[in-house]
N, C-alpha and C positions, 0 to 999 in steps of 0.2 A: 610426509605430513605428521606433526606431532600432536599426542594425545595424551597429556600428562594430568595429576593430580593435582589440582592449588586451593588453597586457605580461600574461601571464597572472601572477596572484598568489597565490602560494603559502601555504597556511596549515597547521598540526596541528594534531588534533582529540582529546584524549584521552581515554581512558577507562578504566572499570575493568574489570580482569582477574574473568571470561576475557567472553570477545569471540569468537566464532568466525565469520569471513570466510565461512569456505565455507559457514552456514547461509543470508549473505545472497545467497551467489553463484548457489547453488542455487535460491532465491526468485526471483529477477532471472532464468537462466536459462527457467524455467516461464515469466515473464510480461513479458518485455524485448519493447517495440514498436520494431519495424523504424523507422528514421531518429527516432526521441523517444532511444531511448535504445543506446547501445552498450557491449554486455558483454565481457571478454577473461577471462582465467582469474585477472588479479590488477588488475582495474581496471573500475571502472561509470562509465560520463557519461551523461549526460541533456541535453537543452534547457534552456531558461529564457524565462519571459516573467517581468518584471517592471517594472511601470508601462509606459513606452513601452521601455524598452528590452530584449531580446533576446540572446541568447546563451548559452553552456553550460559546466557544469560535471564536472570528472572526481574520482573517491574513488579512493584504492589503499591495501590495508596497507600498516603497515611492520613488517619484519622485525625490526628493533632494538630496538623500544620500544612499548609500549601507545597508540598513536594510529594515524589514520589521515590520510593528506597531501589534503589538499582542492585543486583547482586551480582557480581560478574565471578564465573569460573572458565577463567581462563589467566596467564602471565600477567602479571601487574603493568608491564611495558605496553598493554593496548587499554589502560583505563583510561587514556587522552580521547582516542580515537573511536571508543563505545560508549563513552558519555556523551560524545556529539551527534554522532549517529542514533542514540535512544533518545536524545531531543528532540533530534528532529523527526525521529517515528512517531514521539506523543506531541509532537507540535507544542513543546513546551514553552517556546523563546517569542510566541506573538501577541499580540495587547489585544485583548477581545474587544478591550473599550475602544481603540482607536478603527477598530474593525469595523465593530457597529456604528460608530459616527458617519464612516461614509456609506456604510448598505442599507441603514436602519433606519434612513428619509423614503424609501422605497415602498411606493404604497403596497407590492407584496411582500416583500421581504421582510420592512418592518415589525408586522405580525408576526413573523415565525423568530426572528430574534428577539420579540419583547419575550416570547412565550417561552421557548428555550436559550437563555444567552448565552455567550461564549463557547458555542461548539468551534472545534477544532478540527482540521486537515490531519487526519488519519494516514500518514507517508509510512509504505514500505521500509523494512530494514535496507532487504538486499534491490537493487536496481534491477540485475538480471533476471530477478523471482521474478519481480513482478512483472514484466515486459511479458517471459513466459506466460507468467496466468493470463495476461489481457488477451495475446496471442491465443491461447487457450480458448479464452473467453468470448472470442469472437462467435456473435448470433448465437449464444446458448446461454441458460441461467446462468445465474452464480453457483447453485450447489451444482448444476453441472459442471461449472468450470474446474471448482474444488476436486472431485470426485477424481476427475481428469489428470489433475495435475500430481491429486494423491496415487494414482496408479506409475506417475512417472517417480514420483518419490521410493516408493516401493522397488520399484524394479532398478534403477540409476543412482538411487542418494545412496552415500556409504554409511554403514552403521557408527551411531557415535558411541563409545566406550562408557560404562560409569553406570554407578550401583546409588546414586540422591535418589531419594523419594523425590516424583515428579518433575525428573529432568528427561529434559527429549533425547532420540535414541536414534537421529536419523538426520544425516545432512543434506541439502536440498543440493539437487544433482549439477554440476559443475557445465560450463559453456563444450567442452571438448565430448563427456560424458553422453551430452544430449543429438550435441552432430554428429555423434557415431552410432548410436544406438540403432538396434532393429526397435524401431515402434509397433510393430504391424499388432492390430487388436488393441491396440490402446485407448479406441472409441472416438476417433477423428478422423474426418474426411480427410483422403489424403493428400487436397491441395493443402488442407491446414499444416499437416504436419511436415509437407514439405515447407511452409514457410517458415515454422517452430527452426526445423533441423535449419535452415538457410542463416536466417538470424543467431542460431545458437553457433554456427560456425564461422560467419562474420565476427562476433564476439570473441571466440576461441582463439582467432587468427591476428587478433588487435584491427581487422579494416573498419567495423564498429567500434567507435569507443564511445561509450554510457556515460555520457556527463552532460550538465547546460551548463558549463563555461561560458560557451559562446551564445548563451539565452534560450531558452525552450521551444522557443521559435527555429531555432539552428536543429535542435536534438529533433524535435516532426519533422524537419525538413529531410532530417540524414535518414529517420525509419521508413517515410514513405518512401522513400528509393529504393528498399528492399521491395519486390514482389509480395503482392497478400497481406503488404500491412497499408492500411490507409488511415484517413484523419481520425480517426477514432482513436484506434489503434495508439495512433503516436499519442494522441492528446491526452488521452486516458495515463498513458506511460509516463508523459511529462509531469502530470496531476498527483496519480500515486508514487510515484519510483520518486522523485525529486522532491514535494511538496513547491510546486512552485506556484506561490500565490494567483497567479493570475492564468493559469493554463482553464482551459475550458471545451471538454470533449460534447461541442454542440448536437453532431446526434445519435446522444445516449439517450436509449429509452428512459429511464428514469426522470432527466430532466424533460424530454418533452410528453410526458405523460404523468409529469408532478401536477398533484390537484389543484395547487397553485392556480391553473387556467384553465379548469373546469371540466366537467365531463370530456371535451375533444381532445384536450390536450391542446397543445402549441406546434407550429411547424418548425425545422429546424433553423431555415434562414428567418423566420421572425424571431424568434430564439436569439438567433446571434445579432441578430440588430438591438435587440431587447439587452442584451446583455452587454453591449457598449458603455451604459451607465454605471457599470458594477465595475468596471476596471477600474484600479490594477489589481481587485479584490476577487475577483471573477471564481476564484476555486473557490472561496466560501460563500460565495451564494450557491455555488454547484452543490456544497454541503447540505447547507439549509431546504435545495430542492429536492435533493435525495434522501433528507432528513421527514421530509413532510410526505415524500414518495411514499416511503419505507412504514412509517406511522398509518397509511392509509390501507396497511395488511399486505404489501409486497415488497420486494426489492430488489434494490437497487446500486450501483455506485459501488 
């Protein structure tokens, strides 16, 4: 694996109005892993593995104009394939107007998109992280999850080389890395991390392979087959790791306990009947409910 020096190359990223920074900041803030990624109040970087080679990249508004400045240190021959992938992380490519037209007749929903508009689908860089963290995250906070995930970074991610102010120092730990490790103390029941270790070497061995090619619908059906992951699990995977518009992990607490439906909360299957209206839009009302979740002093999503 190579780890060389390059001229960092600057690109813009644009998009349509509105855009709001601080939704992703605040997301990133929640779930930013120690040396994978580094947060400031107007800047995110991450690591990078790509083929053999290694390196990282930084996102920042701009003030001036509807884009966002990409900084990529890594070979110029993967500016194709990291300008797509950091789109589709800040959900740069979707029309919030034509979003709200179809969510935003919705006697709840309406309200929370008159109120904040244009929030966006916050999708993972890497597929594999994130699948990890969910797995991870199964019936525990989010800073639990983080904590968790940050001990496997420490112990399994390889150090990243390079003396930038404010570049991460640390790769997030690789599919083969994880199915072989001793986990033991790493603060997980150990049906969990037998299911971690099982999916991560599914992965390793190509009989998982991380994509919705064949529809999001296809990718839940292939993770529940694994032992210890179920509808959440998957749904959640399909939602963050992919950004697929319309995935929807029915019972996450946050969504059935957005104030949205009042002191009880909602059940999961009225939940999912309720939410037949919202397709094919269905992750961004997930948004908007873990958006009003989160606002109500906890969170979520």
């Amino acid at each position: 694996m190579k780890t060389t020096s390059h001229t960092p190359q600057r690109l813009r990223l644009s998009y349509r109005a509105p855009w709001d920074w601080q939704q992703f900041h605040e997301h990133f803030a929640l779930r930013s892993l120690a040396g994978v990624e580094c947060l400031s109040p107007r800047r995110y970087a991450r690591s990078v593995r790509l083929g053999e080679d290694r390196g990282w990249f930084s996102v920042a508004p701009l003030d001036d104009s509807a884009e966002l400045e990409l900084e990529l240190h890594l070979p110029a021959n993967h500016a194709e394939t990291l300008t797509a992938r950091v789109r589709k992380m800040f959900d740069l490519d979707s029309d919030p107007a034509h979003i709200a037209g179809h969510l935003g007749n919705d006697p709840l929903l309406g309200p929370l998109i008159r109120h904040t508009p244009g929030l966006r689908l916050p999708t993972a860089f890497d597929p594999f992280e994130q699948a990890v963290r969910a797995i991870v995250g199964q019936q525990v906070t989010v800073k639990a999850a983080v904590t968790i995930v940050g001990r496997l970074v420490q112990r399994l991610g390889e150090p990243l080389p390079g003396d930038v102010p404010g570049q991460p120092t640390r790769l997030f730990p690789t599919p083969q890395a994880l199915a072989g490790a001793d986990l033991a103390g790493i603060g997980m029941p150990g049906k969990r991390v037998e299911t971690l270790q099982r999916f991560a070497a599914a992965c390793a061995s190509g009989a998982l392979a991380l994509h919705v090619d064949d529809g999001a619908d296809d990718l839940v059906k292939r993770l529940c087959a694994l032992p210890g992951i179920g509808p959440w699990t998957a749904e959640y995977v399909a939602l963050r790791a992919f950004g697929d518009p319309d995935a929807f992990p029915t019972a996450d607490l946050g969504l059935l306990k957005s104030p949205v439906w009042g002191a009880d909360g909602i059940a999961a299957r009225d939940l999912q009947r309720r939410a037949e209206a919202w397709r094919p839009w269905r992750a961004y009302a997930a948004v908007y409910l873990w958006h009003a979740y989160s606002q109500s002093g906890r969170t979520g999503g």
